[in-house]
Structures are given as C-alpha cells and as structure tokens.
C-alpha positions in Angstrom: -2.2 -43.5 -72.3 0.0 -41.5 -69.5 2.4 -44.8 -70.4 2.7 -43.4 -74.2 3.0 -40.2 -72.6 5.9 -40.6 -70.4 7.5 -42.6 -73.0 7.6 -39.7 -75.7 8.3 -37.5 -73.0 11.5 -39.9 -72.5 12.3 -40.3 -75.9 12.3 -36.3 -76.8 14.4 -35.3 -73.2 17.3 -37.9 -74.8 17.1 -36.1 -78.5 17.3 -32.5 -76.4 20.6 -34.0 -74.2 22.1 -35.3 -77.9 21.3 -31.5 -79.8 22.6 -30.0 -76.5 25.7 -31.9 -76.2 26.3 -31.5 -80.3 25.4 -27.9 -79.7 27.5 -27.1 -76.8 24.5 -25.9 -74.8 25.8 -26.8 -71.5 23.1 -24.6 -69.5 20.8 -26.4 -71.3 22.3 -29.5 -70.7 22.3 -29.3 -67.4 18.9 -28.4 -66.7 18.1 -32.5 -68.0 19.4 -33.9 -65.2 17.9 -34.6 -61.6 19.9 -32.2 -58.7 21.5 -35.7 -57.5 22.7 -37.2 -61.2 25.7 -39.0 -62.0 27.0 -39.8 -65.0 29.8 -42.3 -65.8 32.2 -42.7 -68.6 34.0 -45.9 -67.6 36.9 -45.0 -70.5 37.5 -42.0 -68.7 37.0 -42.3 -65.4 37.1 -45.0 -62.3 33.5 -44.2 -61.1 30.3 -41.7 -61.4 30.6 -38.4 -60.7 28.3 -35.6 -60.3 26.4 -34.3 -63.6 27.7 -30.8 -63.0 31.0 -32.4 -63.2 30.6 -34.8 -66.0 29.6 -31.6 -68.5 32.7 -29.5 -67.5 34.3 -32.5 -68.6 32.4 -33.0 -71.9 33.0 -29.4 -72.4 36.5 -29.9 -72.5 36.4 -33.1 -73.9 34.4 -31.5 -77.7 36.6 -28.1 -77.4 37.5 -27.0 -81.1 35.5 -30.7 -81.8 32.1 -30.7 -84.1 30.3 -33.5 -83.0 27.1 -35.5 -83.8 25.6 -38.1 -81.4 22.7 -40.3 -82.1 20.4 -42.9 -80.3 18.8 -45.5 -81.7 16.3 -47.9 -80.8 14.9 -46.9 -77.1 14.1 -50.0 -74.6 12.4 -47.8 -72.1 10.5 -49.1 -68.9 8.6 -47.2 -66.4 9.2 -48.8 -63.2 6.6 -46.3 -61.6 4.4 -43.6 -62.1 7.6 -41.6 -61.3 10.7 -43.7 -62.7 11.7 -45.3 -65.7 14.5 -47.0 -67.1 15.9 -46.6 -70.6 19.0 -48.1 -72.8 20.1 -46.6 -76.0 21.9 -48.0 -78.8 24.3 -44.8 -79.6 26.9 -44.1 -82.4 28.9 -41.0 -82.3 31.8 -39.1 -84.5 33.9 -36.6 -83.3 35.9 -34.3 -85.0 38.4 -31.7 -83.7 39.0 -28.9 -87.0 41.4 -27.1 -84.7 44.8 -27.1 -83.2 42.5 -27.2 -80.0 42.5 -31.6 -79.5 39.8 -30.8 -76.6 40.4 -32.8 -73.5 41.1 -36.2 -75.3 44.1 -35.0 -77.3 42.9 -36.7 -80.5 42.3 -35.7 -84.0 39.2 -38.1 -84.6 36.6 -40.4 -82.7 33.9 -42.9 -83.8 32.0 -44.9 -81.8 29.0 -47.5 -81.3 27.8 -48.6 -77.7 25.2 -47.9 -75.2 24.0 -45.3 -72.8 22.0 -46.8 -69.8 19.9 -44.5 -67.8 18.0 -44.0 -65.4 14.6 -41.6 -65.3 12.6 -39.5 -62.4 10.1 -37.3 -62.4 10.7 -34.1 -61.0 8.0 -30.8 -61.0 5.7 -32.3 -63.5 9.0 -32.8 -65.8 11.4 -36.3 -66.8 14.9 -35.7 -66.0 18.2 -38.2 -66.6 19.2 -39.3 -62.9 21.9 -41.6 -64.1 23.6 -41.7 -67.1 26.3 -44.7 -68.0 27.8 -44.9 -71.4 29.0 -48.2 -72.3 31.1 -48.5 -75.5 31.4 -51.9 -78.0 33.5 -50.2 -80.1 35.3 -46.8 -80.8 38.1 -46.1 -83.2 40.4 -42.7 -82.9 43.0 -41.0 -84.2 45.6 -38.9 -82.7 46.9 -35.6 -84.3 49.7 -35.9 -86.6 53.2 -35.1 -84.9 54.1 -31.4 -85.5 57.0 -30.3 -86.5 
C-alpha cells in the first residue's frame, strides 16, 4: 500500500510542476524541488544547473508566452522507501501573443520528448531532485521580420 502511495504522491507533484510552470507560479515551483536539484535542458545549456537557476531561466524563457505542458504515461520506480525514479513521455506548445519572444526569441514551439527524474523524500513530502528533459522532436517558429 505505502508503494501506491508514494506513487500517486509522484504522479500529482509532476501535474503541480506542469500547472506551475503553465501558470507561471515560480514560488510554487520552486518549493517541488529538493534544496540540492538540478535540472538540465541539454538544447539550452552544456550541463545541469541549480533548480533556482533553471526557473529564472524558464521564467524568461515563457515571458509574454501561454503555455501548456503535459505528461503522459508515468514509468515510476521507488528505489527506496525514500527514492524513486520516474520518466515522462511529455508534449508541449508554446505560444508567445506578444512582441515579448521570451528568452528563446521565437514566435511558436511544439514539442514531444521525455523528462527523466529523479525523486526524494524530504519532511514527510516527494520532491524532484533531478530533472532532465530530453526532446525527440520539437518544431518552432521565429517571429516574422519587422519592418
């Protein structure tokens, strides 16, 4: 039973970090994440960095953008009555509605890949202790030229 447990407990702390990212709750945000996460965006950047650092990028990254992320189809494993393991199949859209491109300068993004993460518990409560978002396939679009 605590297996079933853990698992939901999982599964809801990923749909909180998709409705906080889509929401732009980035106190929230950061509250899912273990003091010592990483996160890594290999499309962006060469190696993990800190989680604190990963959502001032995000931040950036959706400004004047409406987003919606979703994950599909869980694999999660506890590896101990403490840590787990988890992969997500993931597909998000991205779309900036304002002369504001965020960080990524593009008009548009759609995407289908993997997030593969890492689980502890900390206080009673799961937290993400490292995040790695893998794509298989992502098509943008950059703003038209103004003139």
């Amino acid at each position: 039973m605590a297996t079933r447990a853990a698992i939901a407990d999982i599964r809801a702390l990923k749909a909180r970090y998709f409705r906080c990212v889509d929401e732009k709750d980035w106190t929230t945000l950061a509250t899912l994440f273990t003091s010592d996460a990483t996160m890594f965006f290999p499309e962006h950047q060469t190696a993990p960095v800190s989680a604190r650092e990963a959502i001032a990028f995000i931040a950036t990254a959706l400004t004047g953008g409406v987003s919606i992320h979703h994950g599909h189809m869980p694999e999660i494993a506890l590896t101990s009555s403490t840590t787990a393991t988890g992969i997500w199949g993931m597909e998000d859209r991205i779309h900036w509605t304002s002369s504001l491109s965020g960080g990524l300068g593009l008009e548009w993004l759609h995407g289908y890949g993997h997030y593969h993460e890492q689980y502890r518990l900390v206080a009673g409560a799961w937290r993400i202790s490292t995040l790695k978002l893998t794509r298989l396939w992502s098509r943008t679009m950059k703003p038209a030229r103004q003139t």
